[in-house]
KOLGU-55696 format. One record per residue (C-alpha): x, y, z; residue number from 0. Coordinates in Angstrom, 3 decimals. Layout:
# residues N
east = X&north = Y&up = Z&resi = NUM
...
***
This chain:
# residues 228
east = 114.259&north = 63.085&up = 79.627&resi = 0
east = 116.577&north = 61.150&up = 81.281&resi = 1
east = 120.421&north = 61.218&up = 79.576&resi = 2
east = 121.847&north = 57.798&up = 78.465&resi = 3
east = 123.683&north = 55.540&up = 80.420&resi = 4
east = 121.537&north = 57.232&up = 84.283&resi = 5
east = 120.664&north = 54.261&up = 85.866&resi = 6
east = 118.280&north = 56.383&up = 88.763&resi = 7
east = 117.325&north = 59.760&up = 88.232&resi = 8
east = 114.526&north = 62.278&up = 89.690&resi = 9
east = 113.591&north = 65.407&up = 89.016&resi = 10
east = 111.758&north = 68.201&up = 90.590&resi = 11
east = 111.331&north = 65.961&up = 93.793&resi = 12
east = 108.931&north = 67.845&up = 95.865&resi = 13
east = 107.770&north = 66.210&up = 99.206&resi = 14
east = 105.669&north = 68.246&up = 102.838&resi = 15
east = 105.112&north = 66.788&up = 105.930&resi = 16
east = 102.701&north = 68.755&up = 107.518&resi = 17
east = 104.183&north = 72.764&up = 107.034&resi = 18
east = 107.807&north = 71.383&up = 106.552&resi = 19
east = 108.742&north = 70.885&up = 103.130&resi = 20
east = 111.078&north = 68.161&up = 103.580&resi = 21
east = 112.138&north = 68.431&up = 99.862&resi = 22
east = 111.391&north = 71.189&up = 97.898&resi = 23
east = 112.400&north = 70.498&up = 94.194&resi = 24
east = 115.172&north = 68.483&up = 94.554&resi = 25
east = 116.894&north = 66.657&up = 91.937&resi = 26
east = 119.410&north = 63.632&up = 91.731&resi = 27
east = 120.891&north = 60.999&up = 89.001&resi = 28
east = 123.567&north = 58.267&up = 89.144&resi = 29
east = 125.270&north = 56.313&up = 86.770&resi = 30
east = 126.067&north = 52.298&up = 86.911&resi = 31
east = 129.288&north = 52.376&up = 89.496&resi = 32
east = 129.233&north = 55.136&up = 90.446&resi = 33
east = 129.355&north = 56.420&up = 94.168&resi = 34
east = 127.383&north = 59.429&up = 94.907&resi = 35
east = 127.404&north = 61.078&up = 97.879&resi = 36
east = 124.427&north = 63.252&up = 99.729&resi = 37
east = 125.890&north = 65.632&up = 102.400&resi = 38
east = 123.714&north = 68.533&up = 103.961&resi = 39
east = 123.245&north = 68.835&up = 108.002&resi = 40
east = 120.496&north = 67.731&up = 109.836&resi = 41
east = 117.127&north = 68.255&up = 109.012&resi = 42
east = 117.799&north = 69.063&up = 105.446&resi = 43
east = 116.226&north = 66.621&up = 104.024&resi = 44
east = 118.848&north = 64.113&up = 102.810&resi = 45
east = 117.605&north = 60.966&up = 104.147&resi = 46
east = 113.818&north = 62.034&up = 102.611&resi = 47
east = 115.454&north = 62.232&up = 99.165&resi = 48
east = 117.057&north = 58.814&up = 99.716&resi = 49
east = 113.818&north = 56.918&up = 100.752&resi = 50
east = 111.796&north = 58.231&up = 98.074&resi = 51
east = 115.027&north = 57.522&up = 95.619&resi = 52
east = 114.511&north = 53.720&up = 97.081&resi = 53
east = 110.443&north = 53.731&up = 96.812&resi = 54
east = 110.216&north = 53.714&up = 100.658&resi = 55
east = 108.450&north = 57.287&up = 100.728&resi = 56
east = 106.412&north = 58.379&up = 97.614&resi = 57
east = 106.831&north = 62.004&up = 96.973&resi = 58
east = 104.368&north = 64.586&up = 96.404&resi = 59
east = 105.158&north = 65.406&up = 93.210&resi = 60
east = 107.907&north = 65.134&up = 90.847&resi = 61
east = 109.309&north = 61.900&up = 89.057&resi = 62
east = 111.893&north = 59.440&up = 89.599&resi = 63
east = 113.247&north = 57.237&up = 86.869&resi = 64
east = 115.276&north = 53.585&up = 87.725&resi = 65
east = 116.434&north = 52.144&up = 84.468&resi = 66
east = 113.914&north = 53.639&up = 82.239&resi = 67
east = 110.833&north = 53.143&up = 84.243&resi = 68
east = 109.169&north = 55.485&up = 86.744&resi = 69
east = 108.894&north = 54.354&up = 90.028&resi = 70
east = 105.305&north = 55.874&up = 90.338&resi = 71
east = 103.977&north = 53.964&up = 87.740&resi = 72
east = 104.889&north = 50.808&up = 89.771&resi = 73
east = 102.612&north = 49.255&up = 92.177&resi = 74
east = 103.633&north = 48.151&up = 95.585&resi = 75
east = 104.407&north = 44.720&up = 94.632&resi = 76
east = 106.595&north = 45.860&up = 91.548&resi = 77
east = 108.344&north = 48.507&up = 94.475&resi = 78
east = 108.751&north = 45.527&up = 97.064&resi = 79
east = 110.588&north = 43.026&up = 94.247&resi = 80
east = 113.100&north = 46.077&up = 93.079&resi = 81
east = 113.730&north = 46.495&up = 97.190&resi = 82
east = 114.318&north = 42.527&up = 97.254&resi = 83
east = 116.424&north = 42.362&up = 94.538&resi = 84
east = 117.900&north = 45.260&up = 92.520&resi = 85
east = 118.515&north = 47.544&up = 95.515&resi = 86
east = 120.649&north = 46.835&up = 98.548&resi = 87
east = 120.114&north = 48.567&up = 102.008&resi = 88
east = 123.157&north = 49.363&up = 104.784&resi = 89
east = 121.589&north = 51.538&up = 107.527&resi = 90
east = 123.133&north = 53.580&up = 110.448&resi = 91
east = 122.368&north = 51.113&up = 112.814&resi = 92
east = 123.026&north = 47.932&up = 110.317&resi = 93
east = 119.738&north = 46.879&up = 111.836&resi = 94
east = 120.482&north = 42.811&up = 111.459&resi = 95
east = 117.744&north = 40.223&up = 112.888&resi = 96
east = 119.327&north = 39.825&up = 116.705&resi = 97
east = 117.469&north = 35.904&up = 116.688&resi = 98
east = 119.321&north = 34.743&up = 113.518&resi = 99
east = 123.183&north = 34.227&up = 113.278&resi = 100
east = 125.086&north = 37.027&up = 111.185&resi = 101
east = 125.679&north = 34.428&up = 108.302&resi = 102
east = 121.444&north = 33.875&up = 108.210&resi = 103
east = 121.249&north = 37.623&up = 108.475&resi = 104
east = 123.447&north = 37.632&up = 105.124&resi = 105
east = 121.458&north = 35.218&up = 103.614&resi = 106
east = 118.099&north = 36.694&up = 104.243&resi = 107
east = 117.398&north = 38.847&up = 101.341&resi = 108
east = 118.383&north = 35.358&up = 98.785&resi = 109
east = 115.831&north = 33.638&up = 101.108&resi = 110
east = 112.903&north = 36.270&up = 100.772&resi = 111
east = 113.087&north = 35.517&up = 96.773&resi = 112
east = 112.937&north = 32.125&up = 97.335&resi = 113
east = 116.689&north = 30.851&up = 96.996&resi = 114
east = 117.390&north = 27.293&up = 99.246&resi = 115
east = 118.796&north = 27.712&up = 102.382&resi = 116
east = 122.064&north = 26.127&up = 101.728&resi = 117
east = 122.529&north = 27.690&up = 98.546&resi = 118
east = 121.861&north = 31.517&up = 100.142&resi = 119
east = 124.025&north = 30.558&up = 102.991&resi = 120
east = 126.932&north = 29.497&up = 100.864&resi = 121
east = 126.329&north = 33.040&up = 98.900&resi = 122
east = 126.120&north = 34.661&up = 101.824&resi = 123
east = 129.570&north = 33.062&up = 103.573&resi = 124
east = 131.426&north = 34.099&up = 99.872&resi = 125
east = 130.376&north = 37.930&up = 100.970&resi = 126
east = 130.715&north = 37.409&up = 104.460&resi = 127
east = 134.691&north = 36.424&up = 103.418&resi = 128
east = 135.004&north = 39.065&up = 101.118&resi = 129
east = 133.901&north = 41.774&up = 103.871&resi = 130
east = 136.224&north = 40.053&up = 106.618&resi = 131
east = 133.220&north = 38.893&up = 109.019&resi = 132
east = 133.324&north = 34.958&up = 107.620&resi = 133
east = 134.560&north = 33.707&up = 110.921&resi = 134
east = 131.586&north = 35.306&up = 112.633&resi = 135
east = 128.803&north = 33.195&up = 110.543&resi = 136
east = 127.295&north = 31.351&up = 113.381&resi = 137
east = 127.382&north = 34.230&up = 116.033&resi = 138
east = 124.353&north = 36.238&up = 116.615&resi = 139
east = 124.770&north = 40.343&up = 116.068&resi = 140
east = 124.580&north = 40.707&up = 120.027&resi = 141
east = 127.624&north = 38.831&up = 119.936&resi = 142
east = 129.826&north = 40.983&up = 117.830&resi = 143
east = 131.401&north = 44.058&up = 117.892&resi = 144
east = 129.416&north = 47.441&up = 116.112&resi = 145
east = 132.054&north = 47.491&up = 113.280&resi = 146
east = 131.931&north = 43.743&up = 112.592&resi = 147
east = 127.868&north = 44.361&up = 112.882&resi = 148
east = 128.057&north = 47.099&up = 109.815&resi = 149
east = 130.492&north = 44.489&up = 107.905&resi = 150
east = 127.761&north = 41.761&up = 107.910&resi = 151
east = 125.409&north = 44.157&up = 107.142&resi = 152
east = 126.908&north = 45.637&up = 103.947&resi = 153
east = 127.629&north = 41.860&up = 103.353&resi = 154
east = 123.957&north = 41.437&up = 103.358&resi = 155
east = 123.278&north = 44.466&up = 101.113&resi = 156
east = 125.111&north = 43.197&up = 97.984&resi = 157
east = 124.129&north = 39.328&up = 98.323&resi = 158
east = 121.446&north = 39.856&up = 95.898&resi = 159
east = 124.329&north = 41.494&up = 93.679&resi = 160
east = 121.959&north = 44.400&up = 93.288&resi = 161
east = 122.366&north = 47.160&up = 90.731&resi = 162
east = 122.230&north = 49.777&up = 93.001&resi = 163
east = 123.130&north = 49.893&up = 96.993&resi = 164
east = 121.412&north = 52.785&up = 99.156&resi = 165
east = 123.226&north = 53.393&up = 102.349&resi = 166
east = 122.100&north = 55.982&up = 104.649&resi = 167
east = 124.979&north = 56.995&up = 107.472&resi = 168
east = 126.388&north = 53.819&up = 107.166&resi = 169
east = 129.501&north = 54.900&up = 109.801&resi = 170
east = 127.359&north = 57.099&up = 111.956&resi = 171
east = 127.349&north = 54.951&up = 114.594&resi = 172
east = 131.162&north = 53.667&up = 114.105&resi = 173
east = 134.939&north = 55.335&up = 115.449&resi = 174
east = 136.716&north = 56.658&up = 112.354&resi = 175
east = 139.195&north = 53.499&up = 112.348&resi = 176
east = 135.997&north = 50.861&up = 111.188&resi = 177
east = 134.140&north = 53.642&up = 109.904&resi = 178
east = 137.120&north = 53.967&up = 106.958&resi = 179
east = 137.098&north = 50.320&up = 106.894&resi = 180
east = 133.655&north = 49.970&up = 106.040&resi = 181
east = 134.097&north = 52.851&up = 104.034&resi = 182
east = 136.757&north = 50.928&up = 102.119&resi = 183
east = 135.438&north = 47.462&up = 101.802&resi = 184
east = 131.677&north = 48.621&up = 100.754&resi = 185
east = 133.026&north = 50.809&up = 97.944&resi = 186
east = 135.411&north = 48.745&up = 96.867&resi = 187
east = 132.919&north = 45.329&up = 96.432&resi = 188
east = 130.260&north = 47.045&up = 94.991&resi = 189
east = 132.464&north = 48.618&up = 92.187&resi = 190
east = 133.944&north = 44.902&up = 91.448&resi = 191
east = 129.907&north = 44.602&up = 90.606&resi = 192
east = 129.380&north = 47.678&up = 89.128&resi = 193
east = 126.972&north = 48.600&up = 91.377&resi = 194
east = 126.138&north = 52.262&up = 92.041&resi = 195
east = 125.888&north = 53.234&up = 95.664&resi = 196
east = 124.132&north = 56.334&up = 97.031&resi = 197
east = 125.461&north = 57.646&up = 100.403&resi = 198
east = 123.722&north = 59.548&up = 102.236&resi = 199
east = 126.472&north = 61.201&up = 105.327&resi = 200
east = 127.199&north = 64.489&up = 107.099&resi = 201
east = 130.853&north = 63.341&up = 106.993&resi = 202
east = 133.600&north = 64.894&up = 104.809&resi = 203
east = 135.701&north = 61.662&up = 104.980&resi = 204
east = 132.857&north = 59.212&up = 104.414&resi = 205
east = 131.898&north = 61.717&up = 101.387&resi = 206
east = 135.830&north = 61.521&up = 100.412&resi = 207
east = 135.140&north = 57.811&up = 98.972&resi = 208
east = 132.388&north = 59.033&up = 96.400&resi = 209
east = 132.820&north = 59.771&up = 92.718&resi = 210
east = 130.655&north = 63.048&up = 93.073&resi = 211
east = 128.816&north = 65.297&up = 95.568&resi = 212
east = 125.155&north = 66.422&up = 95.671&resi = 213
east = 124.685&north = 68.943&up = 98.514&resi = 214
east = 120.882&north = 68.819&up = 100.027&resi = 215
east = 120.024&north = 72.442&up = 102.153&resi = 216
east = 116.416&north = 73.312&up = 103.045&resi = 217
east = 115.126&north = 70.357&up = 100.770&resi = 218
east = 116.821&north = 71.995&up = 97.599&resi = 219
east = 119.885&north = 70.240&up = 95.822&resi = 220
east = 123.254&north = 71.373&up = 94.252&resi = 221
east = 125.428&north = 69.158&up = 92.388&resi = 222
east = 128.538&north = 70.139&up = 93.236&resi = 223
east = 130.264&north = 68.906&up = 90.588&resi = 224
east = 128.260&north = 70.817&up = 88.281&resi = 225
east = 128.438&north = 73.826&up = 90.553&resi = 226
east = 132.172&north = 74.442&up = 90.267&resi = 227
***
C-alpha cells in the first residue's frame, strides 16, 4: 500500500538483462518537493531503477505506483502523455536538438502537446530567464558553452511545470563551478513548483542538494535515511 501524501513509489523492483540482474528487489518512494537522491557506483544499477521509475524500461516484476495508479496498468500511450507532461527529463549530456535554437529546444516539450508556437516560446523564454540562458534563445546548442547547454536543458525539463523531474547525472559532464550552479538553479525552480526531482549521481556534492539518500549496490536499495 502506498503511504499518503508518496507521489511515486515502487516496490520489490526486480529487473535481468541476460544473467545480470540489473535490479534485484529494489525499492524507492518520493514525496511532492522533495529531492531524492540515487548514489551507488557504476554498474549498480541506479540509472535502471530511474528508467523504469520514468516508464522508459518496464521491469520484470514488481510494481511502481505514480499518484495512485500503477504504471503497468498503463498502456504505451497513457506512459508517452505522463513522459510529455507530468515528468521532466535533464540528462548527462542535456541531449538538446543541435538544428533548433536553445529557446525552440525549451519550447519543444509545450509543442509536442500541442501548445502554439509563440505561446511555448514565450513559456519557454520565462524559464530560459529564470535559469540564466535567456540571452542565448536564438543560438543553436553547438553554439554555447556545456554549462549554458545543461541550463537550457533543465529549462526545458520544467516547461511543462511537471510534477516530477527525473535527472540522471545531470553534472557528469560539467567542472564543479557550473556543475553547483546547475545544481543550484534546478533545485531551487523546481521546489518554487513543488516538483519532486529524482537524481540519479555518483557525486557526494551533487547528492549534498537532496532532501534524502537512497543508496543502490548490486541492484538492491537502502534508504539511508531510514538506515541510520
Amino acid at each position: 500500500m502506498t503511504p499518503a501524501g508518496t507521489l511515486l513509489s515502487a516496490t520489490d523492483l526486480r529487473k535481468t538483462y541476460g544473467t545480470t540482474h540489473a535490479l534485484d528487489g529494489a525499492e524507492f518512494s518520493i514525496h511532492a518537493g522533495e529531492v531524492v537522491a540515487i548514489m551507488g557506483p557504476s554498474g549498480s544499477g541506479k540509472s535502471t531503477l530511474l528508467h523504469c521509475l520514468a516508464g522508459i524500461v518496464t521491469p520484470d516484476s514488481g510494481t511502481i505506483t505514480y499518484a495512485g495508479r500503477e504504471l503497468s496498468a498503463m498502456n504505451d500511450a497513457e506512459r508517452s502523455a505522463l513522459r510529455r507532461g507530468e515528468f521532466g527529463f535533464v540528462f548527462q549530456f542535456g541531449q538538446l536538438v543541435p538544428e533548433l535554437t536553445c529557446v525552440e529546444n525549451v519550447a519543444l516539450p509545450l509543442r509536442l502537446t500541442g501548445v502554439k508556437r509563440k505561446q511555448a516560446e514565450r513559456t519557454a523564454l520565462e524559464w530560459m530567464e529564470r535559469l540564466q540562458v535567456d540571452d542565448l534563445g536564438r543560438k543553436r546548442p553547438g553554439e554555447v558553452s556545456g554549462g549554458q547547454g545543461q541550463r537550457v536543458a533543465v529549462a526545458r525539463s520544467l516547461v511543462t511545470n511537471p510534477r516530477l523531474i527525473f535527472a540522471d547525472e545531470p553534472t557528469g559532464a560539467l567542472d564543479s563551478l557550473n556543475g553547483e550552479l546547475v545544481m543550484q538553479l534546478l533545485t531551487e525552480a523546481a521546489r518554487s513548483t513543488n516538483a519532486a526531482v529524482v537524481l540519479v549521481t555518483h557525486e557526494t556534492r551533487v547528492a549534498a542538494y537532496s532532501d534524502r539518500e537512497i543508496v543502490v549496490r548490486d541492484g538492491k536499495s537502502r534508504d539511508m535515511e531510514r538506515a541510520v
